[in-house]
C-alpha positions in Angstrom: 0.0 0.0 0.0 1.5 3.4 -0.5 2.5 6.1 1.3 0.0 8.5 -0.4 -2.6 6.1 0.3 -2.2 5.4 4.0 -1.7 9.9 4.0 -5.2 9.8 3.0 -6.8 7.5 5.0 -5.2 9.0 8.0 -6.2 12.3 6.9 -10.1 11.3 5.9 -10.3 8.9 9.2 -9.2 11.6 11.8 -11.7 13.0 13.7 -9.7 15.9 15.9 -9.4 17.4 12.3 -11.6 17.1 9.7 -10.0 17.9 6.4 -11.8 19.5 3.9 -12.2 19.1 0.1 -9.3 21.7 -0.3 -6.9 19.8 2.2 -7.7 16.4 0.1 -7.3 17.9 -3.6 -4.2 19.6 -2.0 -3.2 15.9 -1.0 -3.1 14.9 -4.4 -1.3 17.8 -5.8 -4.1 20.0 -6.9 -4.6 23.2 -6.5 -7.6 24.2 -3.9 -9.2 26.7 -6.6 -10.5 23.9 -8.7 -13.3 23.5 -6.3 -15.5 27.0 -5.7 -16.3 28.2 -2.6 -19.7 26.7 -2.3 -19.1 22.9 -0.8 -22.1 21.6 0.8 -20.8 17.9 1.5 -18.1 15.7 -0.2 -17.1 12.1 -0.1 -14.3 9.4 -0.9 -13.6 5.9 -1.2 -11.2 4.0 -1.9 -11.0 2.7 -5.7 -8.5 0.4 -6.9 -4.5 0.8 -6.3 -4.1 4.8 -5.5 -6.8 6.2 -6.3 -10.3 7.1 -4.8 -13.5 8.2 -6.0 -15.3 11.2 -4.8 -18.4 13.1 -4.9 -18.5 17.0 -4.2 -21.8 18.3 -3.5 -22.4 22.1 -3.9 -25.1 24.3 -2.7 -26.4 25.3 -5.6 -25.1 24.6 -9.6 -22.7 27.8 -10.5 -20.5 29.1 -12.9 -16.6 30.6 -12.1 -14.5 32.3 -14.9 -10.7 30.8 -15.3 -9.0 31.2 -18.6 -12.9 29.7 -19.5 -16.2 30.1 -18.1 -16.8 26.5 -16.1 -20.1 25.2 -15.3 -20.2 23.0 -12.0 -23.0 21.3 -11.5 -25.4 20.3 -7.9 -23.0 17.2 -8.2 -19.4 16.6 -9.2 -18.1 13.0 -9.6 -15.0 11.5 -10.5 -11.8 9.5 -9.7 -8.8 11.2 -8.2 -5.2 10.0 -7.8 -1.9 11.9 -7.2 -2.0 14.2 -10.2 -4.6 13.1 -12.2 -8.8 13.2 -12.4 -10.6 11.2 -14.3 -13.8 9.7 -15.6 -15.0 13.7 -13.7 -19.1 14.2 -14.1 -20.6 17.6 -13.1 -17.7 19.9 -15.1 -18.4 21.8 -18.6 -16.5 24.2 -20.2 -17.6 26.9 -22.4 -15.4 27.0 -25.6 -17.2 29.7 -28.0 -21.4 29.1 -28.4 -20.7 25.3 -27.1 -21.0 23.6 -23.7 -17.8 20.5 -23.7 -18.1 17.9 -20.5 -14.7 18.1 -19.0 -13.7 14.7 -18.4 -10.1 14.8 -17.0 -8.1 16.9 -15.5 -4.3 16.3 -15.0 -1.3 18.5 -13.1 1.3 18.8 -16.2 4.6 21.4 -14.3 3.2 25.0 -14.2 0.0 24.0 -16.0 -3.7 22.1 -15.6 -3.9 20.2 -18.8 -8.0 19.5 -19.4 -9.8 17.5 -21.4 -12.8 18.0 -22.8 -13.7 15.0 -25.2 -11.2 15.1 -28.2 -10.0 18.6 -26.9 -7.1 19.2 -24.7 -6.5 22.7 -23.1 -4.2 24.0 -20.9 -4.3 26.5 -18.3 -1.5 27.9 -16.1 -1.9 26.6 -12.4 -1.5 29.6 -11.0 -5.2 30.6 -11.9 -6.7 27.9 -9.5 -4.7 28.8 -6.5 -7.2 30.9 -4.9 -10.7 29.3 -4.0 -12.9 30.7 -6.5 -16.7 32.6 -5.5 -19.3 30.5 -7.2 -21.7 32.8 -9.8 -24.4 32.6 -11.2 -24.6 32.6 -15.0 -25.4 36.1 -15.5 -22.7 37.6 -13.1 -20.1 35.0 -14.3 -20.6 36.5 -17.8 -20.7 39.5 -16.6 -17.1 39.6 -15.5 -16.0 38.3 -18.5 -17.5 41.0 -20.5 -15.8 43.1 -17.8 -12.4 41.9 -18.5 -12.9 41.8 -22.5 -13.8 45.4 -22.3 -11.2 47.1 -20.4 -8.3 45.3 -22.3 -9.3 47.3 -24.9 -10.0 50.7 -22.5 -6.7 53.4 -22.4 -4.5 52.9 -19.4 -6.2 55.7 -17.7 -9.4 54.0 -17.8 -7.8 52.5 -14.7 -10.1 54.6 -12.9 -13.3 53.7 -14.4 -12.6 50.2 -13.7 -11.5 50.9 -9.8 -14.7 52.9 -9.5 -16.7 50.0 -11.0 -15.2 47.7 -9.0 -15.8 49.4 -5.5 
């Protein structure tokens, strides 16, 4: 049995300090932003070798703008080992007019590699480090019209968007 393995259950059986869904994604190398801020419940178990399934529970489906805007649904299911997510339910991306399932996620250096069907993107890690505010789909879009917009504002538009902001 590995080390990683015995970590976990350690960490999940304790009950002087019960970890949360950042402290286990942590465990397995992630970073805690790719889970928002809205965690009603989670669970694990134990799959096969090193890895363990999981089920996030949220309080209510949201969206949260990274490099894309990402649905997460009521419910997010998958299989998690040290580095690696896979066969993930609950996760879309929004790539143009179209919704794509995320299916995998995997740490790759500096970068979250993502795949979404025959797709794979990849997005610096450094995006998901804080633990992101759940939206909902009209605010998430919102901020991304935001940011589109004052790329293309002069510098001293500054203090429009600081005004905005506040």
């Amino acid at each position: 049995m590995s080390l990683l393995l015995l970590a976990l259950l350690a960490l999940t059986a304790s009950t002087s300090a019960n970890p949360t869904i950042y402290d286990i994604v942590n465990q397995f190398g992630f970073p805690s932003g790719i889970v928002p801020d809205s965690v009603a419940s989670y669970s694990t178990a134990p799959a096969d070798g090193d890895s363990f399934t999981f089920s996030i529970s949220l309080k209510k489906p949201c969206y949260v703008k990274y490099d894309y805007l990402v649905h997460f649904d009521t419910e997010i299911s998958g299989k998690i080992t040290y580095g690696k997510i896979t066969e993930l339910k609950g996760l879309q991306a929004q790539s143009f007019w179209f919704w794509l399932n995320i299916d995998e996620i995997k740490v790759d250096g500096s970068s979250l590699q993502f795949t979404l069907g025959l797709v794979t993107v990849k997005s610096d890690i450094a995006l998901f480090v804080a633990i992101p505010t759940c939206k909902d789909k009209v605010l998430a879009a919102c901020d991304q019209s935001f940011k589109l917009i004052s790329r293309k504002l002069p510098r001293s538009a500054g203090v429009i968007e600081q005004v905005i902001m506040e």
